[in-house]
N, C-alpha and C positions, 0 to 999 in steps of 0.2 A: 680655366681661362674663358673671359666672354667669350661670342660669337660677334664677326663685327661686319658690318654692312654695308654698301655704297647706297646712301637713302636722297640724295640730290646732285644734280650735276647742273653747268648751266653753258653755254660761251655767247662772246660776243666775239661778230667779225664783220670788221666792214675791206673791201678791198683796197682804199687809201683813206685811213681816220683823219679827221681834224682831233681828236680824242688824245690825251696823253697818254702814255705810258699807265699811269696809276688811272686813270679814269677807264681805261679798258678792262685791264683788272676786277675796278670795283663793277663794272655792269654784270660780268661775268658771274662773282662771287655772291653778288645780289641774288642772281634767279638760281643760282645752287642750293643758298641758304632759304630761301623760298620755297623752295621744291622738299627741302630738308624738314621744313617745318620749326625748324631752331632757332634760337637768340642766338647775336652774335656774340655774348660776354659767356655763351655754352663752350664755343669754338676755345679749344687748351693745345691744338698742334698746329706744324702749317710747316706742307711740303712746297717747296718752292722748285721751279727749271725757267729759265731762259736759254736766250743762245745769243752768244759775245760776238756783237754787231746790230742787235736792233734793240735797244736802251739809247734811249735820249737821254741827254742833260737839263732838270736833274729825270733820273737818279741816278747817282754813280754808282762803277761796278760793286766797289768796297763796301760792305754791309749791305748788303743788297738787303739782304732775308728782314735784316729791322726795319729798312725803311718802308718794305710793303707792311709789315706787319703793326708796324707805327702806324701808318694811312686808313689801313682797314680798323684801328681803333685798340688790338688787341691789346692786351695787360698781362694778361695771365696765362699765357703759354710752358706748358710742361716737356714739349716736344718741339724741336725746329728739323728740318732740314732740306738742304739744296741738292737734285740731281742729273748729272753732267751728260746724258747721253744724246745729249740730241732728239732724234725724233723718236728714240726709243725710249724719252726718259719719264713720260706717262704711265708708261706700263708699271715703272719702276717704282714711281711715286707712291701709285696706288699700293704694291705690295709693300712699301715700306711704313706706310700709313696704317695698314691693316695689321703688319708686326707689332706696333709701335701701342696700337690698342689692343689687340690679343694681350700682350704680357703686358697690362696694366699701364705703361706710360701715360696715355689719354684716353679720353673718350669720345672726342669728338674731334677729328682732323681736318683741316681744308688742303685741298690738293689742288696748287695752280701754276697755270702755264702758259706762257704764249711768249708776245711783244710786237716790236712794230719791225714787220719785213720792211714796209717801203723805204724806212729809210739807210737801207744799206749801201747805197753807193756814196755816203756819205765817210762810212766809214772801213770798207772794205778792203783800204789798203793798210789800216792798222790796226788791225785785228789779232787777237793773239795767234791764234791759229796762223797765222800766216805769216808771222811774222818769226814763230816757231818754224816753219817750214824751211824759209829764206833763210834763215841767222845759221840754223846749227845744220840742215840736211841739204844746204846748195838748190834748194828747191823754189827757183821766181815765180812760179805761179801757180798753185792749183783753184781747180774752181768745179763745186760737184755735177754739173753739167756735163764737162769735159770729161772729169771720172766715168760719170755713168756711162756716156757715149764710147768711153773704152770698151766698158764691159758687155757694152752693148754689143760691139762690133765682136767680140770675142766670140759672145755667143752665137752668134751668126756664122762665124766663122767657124765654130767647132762643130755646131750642129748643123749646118749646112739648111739653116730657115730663110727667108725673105723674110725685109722689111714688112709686107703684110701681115706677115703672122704676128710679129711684134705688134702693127698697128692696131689689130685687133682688139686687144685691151683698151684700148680708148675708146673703142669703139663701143664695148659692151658697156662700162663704165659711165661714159655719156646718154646710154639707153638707161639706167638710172636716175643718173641725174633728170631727164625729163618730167620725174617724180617727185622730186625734191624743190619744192620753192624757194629753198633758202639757197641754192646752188646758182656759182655765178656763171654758169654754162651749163644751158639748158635746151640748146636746138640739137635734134640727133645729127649726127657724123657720119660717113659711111669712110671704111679701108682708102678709099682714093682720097675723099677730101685728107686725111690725115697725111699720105703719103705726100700730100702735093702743099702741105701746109710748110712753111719757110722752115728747113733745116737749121738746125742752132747749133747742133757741136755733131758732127757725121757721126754714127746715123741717124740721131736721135733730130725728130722734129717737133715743131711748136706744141702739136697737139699732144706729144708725147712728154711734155715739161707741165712741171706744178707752174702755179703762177704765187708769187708769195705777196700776202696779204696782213694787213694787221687787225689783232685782236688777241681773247683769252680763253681757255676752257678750265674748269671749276669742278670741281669733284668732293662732294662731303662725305665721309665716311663716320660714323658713329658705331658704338658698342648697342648691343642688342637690345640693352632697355631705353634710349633714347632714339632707336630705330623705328618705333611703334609708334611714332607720332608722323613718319615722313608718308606725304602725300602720295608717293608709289610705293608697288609693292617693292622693300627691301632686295635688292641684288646682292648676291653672294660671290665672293670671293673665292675661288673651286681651284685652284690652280696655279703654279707662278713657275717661269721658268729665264733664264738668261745668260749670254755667253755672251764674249769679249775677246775679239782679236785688232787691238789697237794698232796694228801696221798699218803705214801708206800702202795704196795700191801698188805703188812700184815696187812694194819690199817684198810682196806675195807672189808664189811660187805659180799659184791659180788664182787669177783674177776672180772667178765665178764661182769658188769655194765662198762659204757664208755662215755664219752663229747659227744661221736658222733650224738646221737640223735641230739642234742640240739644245736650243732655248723650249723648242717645242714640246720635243719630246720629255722634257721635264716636265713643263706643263701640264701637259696630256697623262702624264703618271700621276702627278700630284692630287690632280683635281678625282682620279680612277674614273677616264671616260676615253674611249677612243675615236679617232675620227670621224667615224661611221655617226656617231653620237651628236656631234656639232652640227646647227643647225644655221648658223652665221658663220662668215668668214670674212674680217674685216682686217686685211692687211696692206702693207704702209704701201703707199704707192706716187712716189714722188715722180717718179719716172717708170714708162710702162714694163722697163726690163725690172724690175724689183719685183711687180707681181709676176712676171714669170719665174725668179728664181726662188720666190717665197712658197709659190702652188709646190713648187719642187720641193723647196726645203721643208715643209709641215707635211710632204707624204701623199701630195691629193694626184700627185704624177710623178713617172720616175725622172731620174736627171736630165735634162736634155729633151726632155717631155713635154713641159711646163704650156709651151705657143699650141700644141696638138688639143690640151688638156680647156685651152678656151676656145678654142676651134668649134668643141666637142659640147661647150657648156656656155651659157647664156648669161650668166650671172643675175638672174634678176630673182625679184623678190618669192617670186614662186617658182623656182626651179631647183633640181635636186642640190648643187653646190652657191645660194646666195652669196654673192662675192662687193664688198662696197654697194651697198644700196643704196645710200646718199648723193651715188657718183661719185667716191672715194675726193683728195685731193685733187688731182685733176680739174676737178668741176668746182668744189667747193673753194678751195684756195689753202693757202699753206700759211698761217703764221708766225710768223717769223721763224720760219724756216725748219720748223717744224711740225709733220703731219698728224704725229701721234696722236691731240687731242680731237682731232676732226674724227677719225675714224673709231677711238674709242667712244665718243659720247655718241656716236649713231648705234654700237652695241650696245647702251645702255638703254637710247631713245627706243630699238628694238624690243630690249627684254622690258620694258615698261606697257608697251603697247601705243606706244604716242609717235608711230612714225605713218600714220595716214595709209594715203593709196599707197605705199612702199612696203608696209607690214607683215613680214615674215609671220607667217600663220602660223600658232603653235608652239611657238619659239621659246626651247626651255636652256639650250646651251650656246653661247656666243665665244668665237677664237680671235682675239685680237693682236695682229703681230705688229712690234715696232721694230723700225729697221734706224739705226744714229751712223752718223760716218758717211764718211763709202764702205759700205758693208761692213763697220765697225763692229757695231754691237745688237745684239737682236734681244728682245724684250718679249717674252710670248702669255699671255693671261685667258685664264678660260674662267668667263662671269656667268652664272646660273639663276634661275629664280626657281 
C-alpha cells in the first residue's frame, strides 16, 4: 500500500464575508492546491464537513457534496465523502482521506471545511439540531455557551478553582496571538481584564468565548508519488484516534467525563510515540474550560489538574508544552462554528516551518485534538515530518 501525505493546506477567513458560501471555499482550496503543487483535473476525492446553520441559499442542504464538487470543476471523483462531527470533523476528514488513498481508492483527496457563522441568527431557530431537541426530548432551548458554562461551573465546583484559574487560558492564548498577524485579537489580556469582561452564560465571560466568523480551511492529501512535487516538506499522517459519546449533557451521569482520554490514547499508540515526544499541542478551544479538560484528557495533568497544569506553563512558542500558538480560536475566530480547522492548519504551518516569530523550533511531532458537541466526540491526530 502507498504512503500518503498532507502536501498543501490553505484557509480563508474573514470575521463577517461579503463572500458566498462557495467563493470562501474556492479561496481556500486555491492556496491548498497551490501549496500542493497539483492540477485541479489531478484531484479524484473530496472530503467534505459543514455545520447545519451556516449555508446560505443557494446551496441547499440536499446534495451538498455535488454541488461543491460541481463549483470546484471536478469530473472525475473516485472517492466522496461528508463528516458530521463538528468541530471534531477535521481530524476525521483527514484520516479518512488518508484510508481512502492507502487502499488505493484515490490519489489525490481535497479535505474541506468551514461555512458562514455570521449568519446564524438567521437560522437558529430551525435547525435540525434543535429542532430534534424540542420535537422528541422536551428540550426548548440549548445553546453551546450555556452547555459549556455548565461545565464550567461544575468544574469549579468539584475542584474547588476560581474563575482566575480558568481565565488564565485566555490569557496565555492571547500572549500568542500577539504573534500571529492573521489573528483578530491581538492586544495582550491580563486575569482581571478577562474577569471583568461582560459575562455571557455564568461563569463563562467574553474573553472566554470563541467569537464565530466566516471562512474555510483546505487540506490536500496525495499518495507518495505525487507528493514529491509539493512546495513543503511532505507531512505524515503517524496516528489517528476517536471516540463518540452522543448524549445530551443532561443525559450524562458526569458532565466533565470526555472522548478525550480514549481518542488520544489511540492516537498516541498508533502513531508509537508518547507524550514526552510531542512537540505542539494544538487543542480545540472554543471555550477556556475545553482546554482544561483536554490538558487533562491527553495526560499532560491529572483530573482536576488541568487550571494548575497552565498556571505552571506558558504556552508559547519556546516553552517546554507549546499549546495553540496562533492564539488558538479564541483570537483567531471560529468558522462556522467549528474550530477544528483553525488549529489544525497552525500544526501543519508549524511542521512546515512557515509560522514566523511563532515557530516551534525543531518541531518534528504535532498533537491535534478536536472536540464536536458539548463533549460529544473527540478526534485526536499526531502529524510528523
Amino acid at each position: 500500500m502507498t504512503d500518503v501525505f498532507i502536501t498543501g493546506f490553505g484557509e480563508y477567513l474573514e470575521k463577517e464575508s461579503n463572500l458566498s458560501f462557495f467563493e470562501l471555499l474556492t479561496n481556500a482550496y486555491l492556496e491548498a492546491i497551490k501549496m500542493a503543487n497539483i492540477e485541479s483535473d489531478e484531484i479524484d476525492g473530496l472530503v467534505f464537513a459543514t455545520t447545519t446553520g451556516t449555508i446560505e441559499d443557494p446551496p441547499l442542504r440536499n446534495l451538498l457534496l455535488d454541488q461543491v464538487a460541481n463549483f470546484l470543476g471536478f469530473r472525475n471523483l473516485r472517492y466522496m465523502d461528508i463528516v458530521d462531527y463538528g468541530g471534531a470533523s477535521f481530524n476525521g476528514m483527514i484520516y479518512r482521506a488518508y484510508r481512502a488513498i492507502k487502499d488505493g481508492y484515490a490519489n489525490a483527496i481535497l479535505v474541506l471545511g468551514g461555512g458562514k457563522g455570521t449568519i446564524r441568527k438567521k437560522i437558529s431557530k430551525t435547525s435540525l439540531i434543535t429542532r430534534y431537541h424540542s420535537n422528541f426530548l422536551n428540550v426548548k432551548e440549548l445553546a453551546p455557551t450555556s452547555d459549556y458554562a455548565m461545565v464550567a461551573l461544575r468544574y469549579s465546583h468539584e475542584y474547588n478553582i476560581s474563575d482566575e484559574s480558568r481565565a488564565l487560558v485566555a490569557v496565555r492564548e492571547r500572549s500568542n496571538a500577539t504573534l500571529n498577524p492573521n489573528a483578530l485579537f491581538r492586544s495582550p489580556i491580563s486575569v482581571d481584564d478577562v474577569i471583568k469582561s461582560p459575562i455571557v452564560s455564568y461563569p463563562l465571560r467574553l474573553l472566554e468565548c470563541v467569537m464565530p466568523i466566516d471562512g474555510f480551511s483546505a487540506y490536500i492529501l496525495t499518495s507518495e508519488s505525487k507528493s514529491k512535487k509539493s512546495k513543503i516538506t511532505p507531512i505524515k499522517i503517524l496516528g489517528f484516534g476517536e471516540a463518540h459519546d452522543p448524549r445530551l449533557i443532561i443525559e450524562k451521569e458526569n458532565v466533565l467525563d470526555t472522548p478525550v482520554p480514549v481518542s488520544s490514547k489511540i492516537a498516541l499508540e498508533r502513531a508509537n510515540v508518547s507524550l514526552n515526544d510531542i512537540d505542539l499541542f494544538m487543542l480545540y478551544d472554543a471555550y477556556t474550560i475545553m482546554v482544561l479538560l483536554e490538558i487533562e484528557g491527553i495526560g499532560l495533568a491529572e483530573k482536576g489538574k488541568g487550571w494548575k497544569f497552565v498556571e505552571e506553563n506558558d504556552f508559547s512558542p519556546s516553552s517546554t508544552y507549546p499549546i495553540n500558538t496562533n492564539g488558538g480560536t479564541l483570537n483567531v475566530g471560529q468558522p462556522a462554528y467549528m474550530s477544528g480547522g483553525v488549529i489544525l492548519t497552525e500544526a501543519l504551518r508549524q511542521l512546515s516551518g512557515l509560522a514566523g516569530h511563532r515557530q516551534v523550533k525543531d518541531i518534528r511531532y504535532a498533537l491535534v485534538n478536536g472536540i464536536g458537541g458539548i463533549l460529544n466526540h473527540s478526534t485526536t491526530l499526531i502529524l510528523g515530518v
